[in-house]
MARLUM-710648 format. One record per atom (N, C-alpha, C, O): residue in one letter; z, y, x. Coordinates in steps of 0.001 Angstrom, whole numbers, plus 524288, in hexadecimal, padded with zeros to 5 digits. Example, Ala and Ser with C-alpha at 12.3 -4.5 7.8 and 13.67 -1.06 7.14 Angstrom:
2
a81E787E9C683386;a81E787EE6C8300C;a81E787F31C83390;a821117F3098379C;s81BA87F73683232;s81BE47FBDC83566;s81EBE8001E83264;s81F678047283461;
//
This chain:
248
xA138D1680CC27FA;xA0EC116675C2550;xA0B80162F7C28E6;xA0BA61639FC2DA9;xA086615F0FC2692;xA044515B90C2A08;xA011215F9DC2D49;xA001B163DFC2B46;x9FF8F15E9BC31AE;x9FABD160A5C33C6;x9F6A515DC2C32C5;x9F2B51607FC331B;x9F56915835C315D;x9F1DA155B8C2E93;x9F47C150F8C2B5A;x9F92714FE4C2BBF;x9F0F614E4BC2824;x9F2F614B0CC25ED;x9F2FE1449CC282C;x9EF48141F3C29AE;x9F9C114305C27AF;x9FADF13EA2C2B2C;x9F76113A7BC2BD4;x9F4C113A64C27CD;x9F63E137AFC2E31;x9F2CE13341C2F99;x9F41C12DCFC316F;x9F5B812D30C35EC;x9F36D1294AC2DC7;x9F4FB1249DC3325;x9EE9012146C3224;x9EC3E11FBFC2E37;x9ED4712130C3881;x9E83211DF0C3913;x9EAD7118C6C3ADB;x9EF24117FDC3CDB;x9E67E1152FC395A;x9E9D410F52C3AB1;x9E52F10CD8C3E56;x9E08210DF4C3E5B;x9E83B108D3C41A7;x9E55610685C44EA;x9E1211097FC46F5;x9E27B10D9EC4908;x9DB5310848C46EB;x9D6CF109C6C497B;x9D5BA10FF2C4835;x9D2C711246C4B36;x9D80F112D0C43BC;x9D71B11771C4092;x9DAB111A69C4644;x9DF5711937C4689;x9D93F11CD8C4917;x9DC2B11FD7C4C44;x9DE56125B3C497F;x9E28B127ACC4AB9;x9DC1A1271BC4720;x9DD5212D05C42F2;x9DC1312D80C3F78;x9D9F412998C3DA2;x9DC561323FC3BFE;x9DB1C13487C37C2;x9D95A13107C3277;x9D5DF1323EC2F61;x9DD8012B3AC3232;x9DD5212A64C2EFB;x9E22412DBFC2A71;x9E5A012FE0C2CFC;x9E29A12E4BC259A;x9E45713151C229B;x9E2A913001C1DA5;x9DDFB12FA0C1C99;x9E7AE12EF3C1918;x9E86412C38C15FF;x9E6BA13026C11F3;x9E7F5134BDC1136;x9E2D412C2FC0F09;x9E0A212F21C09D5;x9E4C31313CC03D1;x9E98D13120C0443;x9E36F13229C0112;x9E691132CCBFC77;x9E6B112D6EBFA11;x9EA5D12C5BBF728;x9E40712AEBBFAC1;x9E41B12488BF7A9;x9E50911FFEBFC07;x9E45911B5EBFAEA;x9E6DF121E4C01C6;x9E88811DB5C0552;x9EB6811AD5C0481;x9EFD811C7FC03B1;x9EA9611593C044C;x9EEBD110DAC0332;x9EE7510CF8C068E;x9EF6110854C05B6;x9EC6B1101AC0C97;x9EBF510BE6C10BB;x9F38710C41C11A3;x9F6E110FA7C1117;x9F35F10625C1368;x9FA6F10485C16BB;x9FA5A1032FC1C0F;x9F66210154C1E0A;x9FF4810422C1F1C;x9FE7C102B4C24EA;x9FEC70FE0FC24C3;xA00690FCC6C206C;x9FDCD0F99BC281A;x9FE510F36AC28F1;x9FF4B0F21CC2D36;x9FDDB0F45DC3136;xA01FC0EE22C2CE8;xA03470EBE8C31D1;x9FF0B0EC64C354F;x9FA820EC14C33BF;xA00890ED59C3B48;x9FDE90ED26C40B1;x9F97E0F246C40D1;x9F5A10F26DC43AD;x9FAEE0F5F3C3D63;x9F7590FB7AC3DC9;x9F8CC0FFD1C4034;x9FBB51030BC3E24;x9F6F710041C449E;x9F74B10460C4753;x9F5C610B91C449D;x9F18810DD4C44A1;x9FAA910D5DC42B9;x9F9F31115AC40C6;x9F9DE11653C4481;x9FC6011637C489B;x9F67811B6EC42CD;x9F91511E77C45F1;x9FA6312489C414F;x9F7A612590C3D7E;x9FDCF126CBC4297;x9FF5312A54C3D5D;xA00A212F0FC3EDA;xA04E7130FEC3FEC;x9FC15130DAC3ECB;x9F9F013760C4091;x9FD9D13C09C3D07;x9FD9813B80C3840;xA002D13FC1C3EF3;xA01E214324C3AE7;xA03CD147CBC3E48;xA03D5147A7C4316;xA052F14B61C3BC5;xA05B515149C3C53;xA08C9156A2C3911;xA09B415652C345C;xA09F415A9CC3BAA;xA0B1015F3CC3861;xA0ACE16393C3BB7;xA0A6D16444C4076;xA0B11165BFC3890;xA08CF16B4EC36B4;xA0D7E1707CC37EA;xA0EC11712FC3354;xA0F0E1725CC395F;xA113017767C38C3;xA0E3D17F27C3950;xA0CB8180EDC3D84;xA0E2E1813CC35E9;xA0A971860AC34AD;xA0500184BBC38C8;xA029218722C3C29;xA04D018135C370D;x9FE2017F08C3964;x9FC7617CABC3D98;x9F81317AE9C3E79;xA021E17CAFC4194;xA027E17924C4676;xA02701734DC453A;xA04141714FC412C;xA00FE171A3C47FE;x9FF2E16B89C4696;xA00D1167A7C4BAA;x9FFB9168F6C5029;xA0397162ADC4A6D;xA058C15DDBC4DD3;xA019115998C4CB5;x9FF0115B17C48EC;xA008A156BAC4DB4;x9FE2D150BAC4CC8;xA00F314E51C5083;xA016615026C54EF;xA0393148E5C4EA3;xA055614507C502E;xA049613FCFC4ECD;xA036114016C4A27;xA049413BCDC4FE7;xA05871354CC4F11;xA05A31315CC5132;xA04B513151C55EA;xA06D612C82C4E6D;xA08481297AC524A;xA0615124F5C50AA;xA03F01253EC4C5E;xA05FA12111C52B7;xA046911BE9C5143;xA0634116CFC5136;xA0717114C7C557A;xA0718113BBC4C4D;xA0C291125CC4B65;xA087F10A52C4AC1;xA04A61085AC48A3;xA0CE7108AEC4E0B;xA0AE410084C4C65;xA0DCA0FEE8C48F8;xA12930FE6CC48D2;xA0A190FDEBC459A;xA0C400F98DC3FE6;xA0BE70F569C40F3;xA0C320F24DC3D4B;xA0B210F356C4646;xA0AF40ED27C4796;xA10330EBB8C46EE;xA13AC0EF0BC46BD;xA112E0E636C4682;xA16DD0E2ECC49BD;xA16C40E344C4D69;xA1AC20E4D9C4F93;xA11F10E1F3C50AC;xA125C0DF9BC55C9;xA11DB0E3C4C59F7;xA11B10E2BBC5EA8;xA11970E904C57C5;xA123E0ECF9C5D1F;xA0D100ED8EC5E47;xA0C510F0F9C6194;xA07DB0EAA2C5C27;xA03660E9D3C5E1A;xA00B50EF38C6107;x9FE270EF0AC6519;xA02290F51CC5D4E;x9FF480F912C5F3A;xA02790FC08C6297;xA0154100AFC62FC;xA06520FA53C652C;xA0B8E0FDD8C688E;xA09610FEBDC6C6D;xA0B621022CC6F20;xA048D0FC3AC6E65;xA023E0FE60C74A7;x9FEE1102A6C7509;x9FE8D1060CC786B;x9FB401018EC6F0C;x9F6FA105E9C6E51;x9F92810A5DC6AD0;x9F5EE10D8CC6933;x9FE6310AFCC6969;x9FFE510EC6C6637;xA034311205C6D49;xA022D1168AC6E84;xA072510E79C70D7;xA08FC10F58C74FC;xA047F11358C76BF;xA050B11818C763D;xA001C11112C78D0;x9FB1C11312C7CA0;x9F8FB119A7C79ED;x9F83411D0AC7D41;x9F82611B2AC741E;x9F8FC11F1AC71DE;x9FC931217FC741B;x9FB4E1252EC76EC;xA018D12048C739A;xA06FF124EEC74F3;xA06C412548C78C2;xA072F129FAC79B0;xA0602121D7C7E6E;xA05B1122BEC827A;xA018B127F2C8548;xA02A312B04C88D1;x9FD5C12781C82A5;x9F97912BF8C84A8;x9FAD213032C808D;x9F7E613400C803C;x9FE4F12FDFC7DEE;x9FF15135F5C7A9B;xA04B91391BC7F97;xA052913D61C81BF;xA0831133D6C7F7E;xA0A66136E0C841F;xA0795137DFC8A75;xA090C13B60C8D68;xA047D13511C8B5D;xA028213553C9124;x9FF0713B27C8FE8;x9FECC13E84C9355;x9FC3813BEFC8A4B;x9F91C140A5C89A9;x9FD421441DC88E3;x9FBD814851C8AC0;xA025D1448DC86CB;xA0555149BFC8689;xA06D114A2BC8BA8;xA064A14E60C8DEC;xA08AB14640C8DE7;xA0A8314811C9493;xA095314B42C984D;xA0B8314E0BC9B8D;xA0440149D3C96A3;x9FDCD14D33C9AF5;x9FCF915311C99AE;x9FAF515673C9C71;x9FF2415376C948B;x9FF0815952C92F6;xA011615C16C97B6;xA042215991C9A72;x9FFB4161ADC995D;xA005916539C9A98;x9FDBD169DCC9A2C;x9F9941686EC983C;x9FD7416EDAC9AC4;x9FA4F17484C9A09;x9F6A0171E5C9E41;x9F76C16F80CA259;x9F2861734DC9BA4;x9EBFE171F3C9EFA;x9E94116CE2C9E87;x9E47716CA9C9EE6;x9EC11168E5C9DC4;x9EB56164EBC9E4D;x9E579163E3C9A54;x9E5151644DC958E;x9E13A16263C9E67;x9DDFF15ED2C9AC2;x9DB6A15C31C9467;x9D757159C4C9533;x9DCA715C43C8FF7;x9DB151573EC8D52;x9D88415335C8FF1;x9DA4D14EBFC8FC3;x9D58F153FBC91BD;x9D37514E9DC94AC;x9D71314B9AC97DB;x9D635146FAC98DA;x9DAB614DCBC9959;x9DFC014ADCC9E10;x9E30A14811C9AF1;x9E50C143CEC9BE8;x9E38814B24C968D;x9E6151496CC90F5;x9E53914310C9053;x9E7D113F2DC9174;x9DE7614464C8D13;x9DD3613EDBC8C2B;x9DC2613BDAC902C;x9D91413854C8F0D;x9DD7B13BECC943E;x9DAFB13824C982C;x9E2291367DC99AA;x9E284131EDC9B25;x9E6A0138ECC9980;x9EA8D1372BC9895;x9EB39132C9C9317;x9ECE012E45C92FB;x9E9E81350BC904E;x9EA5013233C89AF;x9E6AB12C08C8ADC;x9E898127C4C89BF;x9E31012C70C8C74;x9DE6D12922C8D79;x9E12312502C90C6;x9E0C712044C9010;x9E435127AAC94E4;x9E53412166C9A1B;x9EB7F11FCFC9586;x9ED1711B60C9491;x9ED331237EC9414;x9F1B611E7EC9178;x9F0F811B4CC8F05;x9F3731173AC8E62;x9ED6011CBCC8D45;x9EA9E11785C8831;x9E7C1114C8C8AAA;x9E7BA1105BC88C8;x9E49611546C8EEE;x9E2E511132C9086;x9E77810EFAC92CC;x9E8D010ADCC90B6;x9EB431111BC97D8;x9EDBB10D1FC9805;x9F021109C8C966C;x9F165105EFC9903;x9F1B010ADBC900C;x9F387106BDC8DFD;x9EF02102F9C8C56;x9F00A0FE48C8C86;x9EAAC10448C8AED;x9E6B710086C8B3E;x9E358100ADC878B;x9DF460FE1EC878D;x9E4D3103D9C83E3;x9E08410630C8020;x9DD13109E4C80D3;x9DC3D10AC4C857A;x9DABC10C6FC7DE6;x9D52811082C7E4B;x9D9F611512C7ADD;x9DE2E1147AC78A3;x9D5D311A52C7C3E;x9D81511EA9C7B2D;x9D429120E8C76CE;x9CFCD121B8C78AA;x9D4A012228C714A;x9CF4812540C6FE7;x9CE71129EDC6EF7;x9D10E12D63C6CE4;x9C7E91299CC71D6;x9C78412D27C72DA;x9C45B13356C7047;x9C3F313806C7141;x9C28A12EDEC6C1B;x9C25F133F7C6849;x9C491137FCC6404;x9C2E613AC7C6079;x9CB3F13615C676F;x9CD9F13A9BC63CF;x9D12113CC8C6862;x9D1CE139BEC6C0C;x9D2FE140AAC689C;x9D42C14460C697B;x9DA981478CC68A5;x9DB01148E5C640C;x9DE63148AAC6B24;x9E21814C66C697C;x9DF0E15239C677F;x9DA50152F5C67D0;x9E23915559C65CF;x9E15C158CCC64BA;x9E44015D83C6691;x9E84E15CF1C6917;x9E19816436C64F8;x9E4E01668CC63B2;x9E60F16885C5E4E;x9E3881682CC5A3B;x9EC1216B67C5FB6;x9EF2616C77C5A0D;x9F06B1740EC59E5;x9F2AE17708C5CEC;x9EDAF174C6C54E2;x9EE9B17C01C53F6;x9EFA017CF3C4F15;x9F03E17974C4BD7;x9EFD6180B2C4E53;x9F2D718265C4A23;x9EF3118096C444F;x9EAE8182C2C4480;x9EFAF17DF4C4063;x9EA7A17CB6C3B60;x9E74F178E3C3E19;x9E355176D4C3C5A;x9E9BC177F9C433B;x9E26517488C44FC;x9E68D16F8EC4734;x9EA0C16F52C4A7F;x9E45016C2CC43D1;x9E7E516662C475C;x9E34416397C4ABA;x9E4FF16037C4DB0;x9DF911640EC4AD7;x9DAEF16285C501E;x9D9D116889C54A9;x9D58E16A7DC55BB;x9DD1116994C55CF;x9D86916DC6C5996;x9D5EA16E2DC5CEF;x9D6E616A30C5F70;x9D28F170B8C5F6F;x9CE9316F9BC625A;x9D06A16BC0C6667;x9CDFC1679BC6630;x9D41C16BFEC6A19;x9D56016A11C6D3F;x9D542162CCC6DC3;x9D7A215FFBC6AAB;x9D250160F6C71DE;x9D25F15AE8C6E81;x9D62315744C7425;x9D402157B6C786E;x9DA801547CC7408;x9DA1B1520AC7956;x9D86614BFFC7751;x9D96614966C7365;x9D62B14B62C7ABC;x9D3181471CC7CA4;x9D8A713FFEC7D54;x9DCAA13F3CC7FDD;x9D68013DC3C7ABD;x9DAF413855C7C82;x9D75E133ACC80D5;x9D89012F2BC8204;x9D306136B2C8252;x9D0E2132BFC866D;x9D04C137F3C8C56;x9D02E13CACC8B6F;x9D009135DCC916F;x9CE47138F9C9531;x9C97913AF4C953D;x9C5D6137EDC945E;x9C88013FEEC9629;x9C67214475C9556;x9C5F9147F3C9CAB;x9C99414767C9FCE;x9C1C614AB2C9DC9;x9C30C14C48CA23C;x9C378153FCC9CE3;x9C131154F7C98C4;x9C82C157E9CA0C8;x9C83715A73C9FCA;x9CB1D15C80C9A7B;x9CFD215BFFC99A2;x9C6EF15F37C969F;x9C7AC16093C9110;x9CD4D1653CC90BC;x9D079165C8C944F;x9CD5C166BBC8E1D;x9CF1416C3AC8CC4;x9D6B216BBBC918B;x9D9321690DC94A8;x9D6A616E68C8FDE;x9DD3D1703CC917D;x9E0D516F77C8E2A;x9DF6C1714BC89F1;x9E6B716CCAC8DDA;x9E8C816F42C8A88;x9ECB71728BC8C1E;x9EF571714AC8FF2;x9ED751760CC8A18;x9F12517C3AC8BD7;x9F6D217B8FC8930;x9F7A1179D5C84C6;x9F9D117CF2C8C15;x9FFCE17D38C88AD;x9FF7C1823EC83C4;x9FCB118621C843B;xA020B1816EC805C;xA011C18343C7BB9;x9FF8618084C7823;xA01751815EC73D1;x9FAD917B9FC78B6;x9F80D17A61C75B5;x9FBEC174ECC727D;xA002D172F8C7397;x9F82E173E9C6E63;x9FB0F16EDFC6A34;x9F5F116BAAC693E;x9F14D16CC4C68A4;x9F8501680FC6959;x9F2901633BC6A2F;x9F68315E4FC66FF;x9FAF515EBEC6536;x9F2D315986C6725;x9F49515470C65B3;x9F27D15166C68EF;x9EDB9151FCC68A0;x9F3B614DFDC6C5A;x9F13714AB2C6F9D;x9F38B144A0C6B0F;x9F774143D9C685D;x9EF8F14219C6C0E;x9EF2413E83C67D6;x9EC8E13635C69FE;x9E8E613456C677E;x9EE1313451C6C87;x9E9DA130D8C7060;x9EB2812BF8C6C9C;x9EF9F12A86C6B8F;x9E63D1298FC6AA9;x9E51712594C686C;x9E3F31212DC6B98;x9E06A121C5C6ECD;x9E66511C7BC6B5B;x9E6131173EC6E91;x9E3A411295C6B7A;x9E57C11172C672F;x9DF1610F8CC6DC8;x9DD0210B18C6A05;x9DCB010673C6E22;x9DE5D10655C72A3;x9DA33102E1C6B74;x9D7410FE4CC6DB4;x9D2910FDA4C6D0B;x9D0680F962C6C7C;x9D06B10229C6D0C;x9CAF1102D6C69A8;x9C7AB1049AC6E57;x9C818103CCC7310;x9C45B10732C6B84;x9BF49108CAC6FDE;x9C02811065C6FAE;x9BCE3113B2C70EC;x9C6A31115DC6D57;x9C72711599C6EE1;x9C2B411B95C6CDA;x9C19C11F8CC6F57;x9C123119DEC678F;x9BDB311FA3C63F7;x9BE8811D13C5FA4;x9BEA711862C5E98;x9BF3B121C2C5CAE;x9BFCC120DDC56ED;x9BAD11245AC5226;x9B77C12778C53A8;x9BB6F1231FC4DF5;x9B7141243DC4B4D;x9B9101272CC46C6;x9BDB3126B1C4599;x9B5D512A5CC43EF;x9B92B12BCAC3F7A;x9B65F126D7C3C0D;x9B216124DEC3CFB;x9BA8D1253EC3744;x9B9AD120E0C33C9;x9BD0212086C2EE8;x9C19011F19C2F7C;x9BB8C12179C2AEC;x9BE2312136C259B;x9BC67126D8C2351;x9B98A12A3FC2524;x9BF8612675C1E2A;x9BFC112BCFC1B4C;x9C54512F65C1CB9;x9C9B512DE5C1BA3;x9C3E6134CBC1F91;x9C739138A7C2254;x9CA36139D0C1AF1;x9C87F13A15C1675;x9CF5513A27C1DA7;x9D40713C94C19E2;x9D501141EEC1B53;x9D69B144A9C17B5;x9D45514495C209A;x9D6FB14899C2390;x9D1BC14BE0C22E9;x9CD2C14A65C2298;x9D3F1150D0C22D1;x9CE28156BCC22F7;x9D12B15ABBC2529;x9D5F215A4FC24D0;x9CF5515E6CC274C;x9D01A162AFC29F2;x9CB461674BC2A62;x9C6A9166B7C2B9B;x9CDDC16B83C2911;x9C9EF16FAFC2725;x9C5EB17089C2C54;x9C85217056C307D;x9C12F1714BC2CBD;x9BF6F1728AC322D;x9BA5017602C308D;x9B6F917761C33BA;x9BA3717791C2975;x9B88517DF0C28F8;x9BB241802CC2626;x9BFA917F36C24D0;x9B7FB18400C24C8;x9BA121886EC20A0;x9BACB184FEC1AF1;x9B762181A8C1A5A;x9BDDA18546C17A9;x9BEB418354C13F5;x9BA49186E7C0EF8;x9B96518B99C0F84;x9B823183F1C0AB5;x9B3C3186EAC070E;x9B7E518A5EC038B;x9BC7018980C023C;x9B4BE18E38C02AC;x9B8F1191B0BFD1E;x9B9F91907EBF991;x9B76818D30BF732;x9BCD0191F8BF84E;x9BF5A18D71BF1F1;x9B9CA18CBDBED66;x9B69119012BEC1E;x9BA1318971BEC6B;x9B82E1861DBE8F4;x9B287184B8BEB74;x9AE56184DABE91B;x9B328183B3BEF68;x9AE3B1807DBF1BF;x9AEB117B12BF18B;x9AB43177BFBF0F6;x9B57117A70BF258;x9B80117558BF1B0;x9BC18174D7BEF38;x9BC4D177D5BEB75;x9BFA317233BEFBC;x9C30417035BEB4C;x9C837173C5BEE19;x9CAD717328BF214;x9C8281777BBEA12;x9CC1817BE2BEB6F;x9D22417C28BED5D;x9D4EB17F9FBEF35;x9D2F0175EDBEBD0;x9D969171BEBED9E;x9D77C1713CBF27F;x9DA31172D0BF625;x9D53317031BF2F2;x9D33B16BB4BF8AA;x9D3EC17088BFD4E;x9D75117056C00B4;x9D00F174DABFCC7;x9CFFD17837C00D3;x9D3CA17CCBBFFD8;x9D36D180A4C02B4;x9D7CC17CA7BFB9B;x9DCFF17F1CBFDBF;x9E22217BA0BFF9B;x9E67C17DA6BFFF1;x9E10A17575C00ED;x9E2F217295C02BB;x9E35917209C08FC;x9E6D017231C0C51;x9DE581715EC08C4;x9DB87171FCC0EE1;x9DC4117847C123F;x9DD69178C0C16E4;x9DB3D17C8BC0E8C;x9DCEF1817AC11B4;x9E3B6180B9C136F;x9E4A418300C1791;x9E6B017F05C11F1;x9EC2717E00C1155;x9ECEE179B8C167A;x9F10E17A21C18EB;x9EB581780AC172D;x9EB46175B7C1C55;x9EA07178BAC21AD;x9EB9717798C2615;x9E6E017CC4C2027;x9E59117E9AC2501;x9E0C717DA6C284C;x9DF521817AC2AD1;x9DDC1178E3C28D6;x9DB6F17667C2D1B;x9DE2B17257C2E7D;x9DBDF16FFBC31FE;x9E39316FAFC2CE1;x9E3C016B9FC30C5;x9E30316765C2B17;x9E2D9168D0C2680;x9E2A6161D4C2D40;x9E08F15D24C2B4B;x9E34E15CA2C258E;x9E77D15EDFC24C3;x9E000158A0C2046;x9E2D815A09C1D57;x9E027154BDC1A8B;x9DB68153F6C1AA6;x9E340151D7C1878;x9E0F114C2AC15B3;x9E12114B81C1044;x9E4AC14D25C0D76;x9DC1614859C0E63;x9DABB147E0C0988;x9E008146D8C04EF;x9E01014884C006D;x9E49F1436AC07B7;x9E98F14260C0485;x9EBF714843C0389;x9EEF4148A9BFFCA;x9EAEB14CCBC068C;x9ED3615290C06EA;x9EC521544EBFE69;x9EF92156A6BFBBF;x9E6E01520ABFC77;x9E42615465BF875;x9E41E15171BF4DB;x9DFB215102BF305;x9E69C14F7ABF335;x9E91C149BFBEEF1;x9E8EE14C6DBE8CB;x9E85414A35BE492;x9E98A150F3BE9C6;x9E9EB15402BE479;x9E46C155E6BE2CF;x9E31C15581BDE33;x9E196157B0BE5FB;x9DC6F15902BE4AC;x9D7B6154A6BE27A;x9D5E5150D9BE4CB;x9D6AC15665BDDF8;x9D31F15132BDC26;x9CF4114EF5BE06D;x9CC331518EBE314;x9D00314997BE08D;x9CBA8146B4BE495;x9C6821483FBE4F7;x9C44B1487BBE93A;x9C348149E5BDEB5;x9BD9D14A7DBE111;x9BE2615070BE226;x9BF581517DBE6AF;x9BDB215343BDFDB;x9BBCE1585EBE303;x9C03815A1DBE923;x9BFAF15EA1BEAB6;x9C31215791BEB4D;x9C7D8156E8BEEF8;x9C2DD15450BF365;x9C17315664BF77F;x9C09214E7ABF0BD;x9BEA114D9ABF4A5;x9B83314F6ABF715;x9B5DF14EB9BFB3B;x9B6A0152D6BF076;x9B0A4153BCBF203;x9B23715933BF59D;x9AE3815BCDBF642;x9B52615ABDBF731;x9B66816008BF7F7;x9B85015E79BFF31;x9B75316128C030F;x9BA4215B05BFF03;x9BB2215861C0524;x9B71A15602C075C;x9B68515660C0C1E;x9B2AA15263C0372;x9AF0A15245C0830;x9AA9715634C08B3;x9A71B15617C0C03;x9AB7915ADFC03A2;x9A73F15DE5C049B;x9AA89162C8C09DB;x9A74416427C0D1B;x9ADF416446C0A6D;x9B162164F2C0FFA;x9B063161FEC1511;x9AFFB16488C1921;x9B00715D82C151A;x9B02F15AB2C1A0D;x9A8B315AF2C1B2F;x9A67B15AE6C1F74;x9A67B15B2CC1656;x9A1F515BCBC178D;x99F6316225C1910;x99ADA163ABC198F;x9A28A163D2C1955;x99FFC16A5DC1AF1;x9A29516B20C20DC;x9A12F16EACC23CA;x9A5CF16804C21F3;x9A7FE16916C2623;x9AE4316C24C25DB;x9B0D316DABC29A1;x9AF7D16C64C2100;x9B49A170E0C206F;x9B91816C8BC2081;x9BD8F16E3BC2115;x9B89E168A9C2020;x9BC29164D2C226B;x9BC251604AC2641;x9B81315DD2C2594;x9BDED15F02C288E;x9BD3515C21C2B9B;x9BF7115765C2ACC;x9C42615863C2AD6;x9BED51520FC29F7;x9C14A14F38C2992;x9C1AF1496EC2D52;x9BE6914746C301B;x9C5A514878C2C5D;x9C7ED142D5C312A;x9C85C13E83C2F3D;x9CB3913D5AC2B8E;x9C55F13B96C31B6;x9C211135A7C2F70;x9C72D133F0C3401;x9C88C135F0C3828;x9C90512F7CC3116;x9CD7412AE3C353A;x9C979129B2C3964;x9C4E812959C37EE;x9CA891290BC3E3D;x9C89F127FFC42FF;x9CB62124B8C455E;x9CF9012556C47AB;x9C83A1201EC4496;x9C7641191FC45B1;x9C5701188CC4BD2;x9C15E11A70C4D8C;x9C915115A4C4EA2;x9C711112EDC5394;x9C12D10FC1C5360;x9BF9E10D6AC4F79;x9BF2D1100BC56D2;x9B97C10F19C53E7;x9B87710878C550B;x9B4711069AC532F;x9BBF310518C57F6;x9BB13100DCC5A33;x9BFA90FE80C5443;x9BF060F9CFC536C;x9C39B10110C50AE;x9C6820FF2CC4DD3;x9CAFE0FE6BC5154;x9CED90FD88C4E99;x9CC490FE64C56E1;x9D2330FE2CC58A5;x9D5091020FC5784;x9D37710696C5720;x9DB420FFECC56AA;x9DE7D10312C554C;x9DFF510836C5ACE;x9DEF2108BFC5F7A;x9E2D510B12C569F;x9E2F110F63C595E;x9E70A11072C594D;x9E95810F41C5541;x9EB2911404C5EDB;x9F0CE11514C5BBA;x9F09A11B17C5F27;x9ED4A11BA4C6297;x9F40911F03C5E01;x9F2F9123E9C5F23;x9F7E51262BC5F54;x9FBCA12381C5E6A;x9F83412B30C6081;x9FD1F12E01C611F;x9FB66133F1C63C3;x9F83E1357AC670C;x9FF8C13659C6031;x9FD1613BBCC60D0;xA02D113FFDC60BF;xA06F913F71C5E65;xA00FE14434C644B;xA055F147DAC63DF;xA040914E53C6485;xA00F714F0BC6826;xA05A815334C61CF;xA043715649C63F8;xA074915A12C65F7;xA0B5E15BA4C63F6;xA05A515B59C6958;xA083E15DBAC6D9F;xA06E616465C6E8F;xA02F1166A8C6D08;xA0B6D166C3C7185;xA0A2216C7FC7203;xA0BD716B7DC78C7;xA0FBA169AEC7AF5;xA072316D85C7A7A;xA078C16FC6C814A;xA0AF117377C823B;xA09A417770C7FDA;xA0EF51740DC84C1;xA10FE17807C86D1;xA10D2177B2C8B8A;xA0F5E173AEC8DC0;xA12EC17DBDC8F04;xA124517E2BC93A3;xA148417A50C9761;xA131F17987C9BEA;xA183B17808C94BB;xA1A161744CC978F;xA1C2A16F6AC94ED;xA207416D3DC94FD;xA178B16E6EC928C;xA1419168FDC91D7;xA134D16703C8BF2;xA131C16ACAC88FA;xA12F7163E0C8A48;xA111616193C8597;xA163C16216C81E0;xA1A7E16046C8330;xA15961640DC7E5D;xA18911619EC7861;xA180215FBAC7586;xA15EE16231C71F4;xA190E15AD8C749E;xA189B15679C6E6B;xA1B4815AAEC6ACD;xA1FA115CA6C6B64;xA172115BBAC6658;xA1A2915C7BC6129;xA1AA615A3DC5D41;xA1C5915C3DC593A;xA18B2153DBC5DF2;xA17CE14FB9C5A1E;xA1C3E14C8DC5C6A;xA1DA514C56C6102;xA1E1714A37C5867;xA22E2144A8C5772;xA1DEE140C2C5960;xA1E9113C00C59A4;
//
């Protein structure tokens, strides 16, 4: 099963773009895609992706390169104890050395059981310090590469929600909707998920949710200068003796 629903952001859109029920956007020549996706097993959760050039000319092979490079220079560094901050300050010099900026307002994560964000955040710029990570644990280290000024913004209308209260008792809302959403669990779940449920009371029932706080939802997050962005992500389980990729 998905652990959230798939994603491709293009060019400057670094994430959480996610295709509506009436999307009829197409890829085009020279667009730097990147195509976020995941699954699920009895509630354990992967996130992976990659970022793919629709150019001829190879144009994004250095800044898509400079991404993979600090995802491996950041899995390398793994060990029991090690830092986040050593993390991103590894993630941070590969990308500069190839010559781009690192950004820095997003974050790897950690990964638990129903929860595909968990508390745990690593950092893709240098950091002094910040938590530990311990063998046992499952995370996603994730490092985004631009030509930009390196922060992104949230911008557009969010497709993606995730429960972050108590859900209302039946018939407060639209009684499809929130035995849809309990069925998920807590992890992320997109407007294309509810195609069957009539549009108006489907949608007065989602923003009266996002407005109480019982959902949370994810606006696409745009480089804020408009440079493209290319990314790469993997998640990994620490063991005692050393890192495991469990993502392709």
């Amino acid at each position: 099963m998905p652990s959230f629903p798939a994603q491709t952001s293009v060019n400057e859109i670094a994430a959480h773009y996610c295709s509506s029920p009436t999307d009829r956007t197409v890829f085009k020549e020279n667009d730097l895609v990147k195509i976020d996706v995941g699954a699920h097993v009895d509630g354990y959760p992967t996130d992976t992706g990659v970022t793919v050039d629709l150019s001829g000319d190879g144009r994004w092979a250095r800044l898509i390169g400079a991404a993979s490079s600090a995802l491996d220079a950041g899995i390398a560094c793994l060990r029991d104890g090690v830092h986040t901050g050593e993390v991103g300050n590894v993630i941070e010099g590969a990308i500069k050395r190839a010559g781009f900026r690192s950004i820095s307002n997003l974050t790897g994560h950690g990964l638990a059981r129903w929860s595909l964000h968990a508390t745990l955040q690593i950092p893709n710029v240098a950091q002094k310090g910040g938590p530990q990570l311990r063998a046992g644990m499952v995370f996603a280290i994730e490092p985004f590469a631009t030509t930009g000024t390196g922060l992104v913004t949230d911008k557009g209308k969010a497709e993606v929600f995730s429960q972050a209260g108590d859900l209302p008792p039946a018939g407060a809302c639209d009684a499809e909707l929130l035995q849809a959403i309990r069925r998920w669990r807590g992890l992320p779940v997109a407007r294309r998920y509810f195609r069957e449920i009539p549009r108006n009371p489907f949608e007065r029932c989602l923003r009266d949710l996002v407005k109480k706080e019982v959902l949370f939802s994810y606006s696409p997050l745009v480089e804020i200068s408009g440079a493209p962005v290319a990314w790469k992500e993997h998640s990994i389980y620490l063991s005692d003796s050393g890192p495991q990729v469990l993502t392709a």
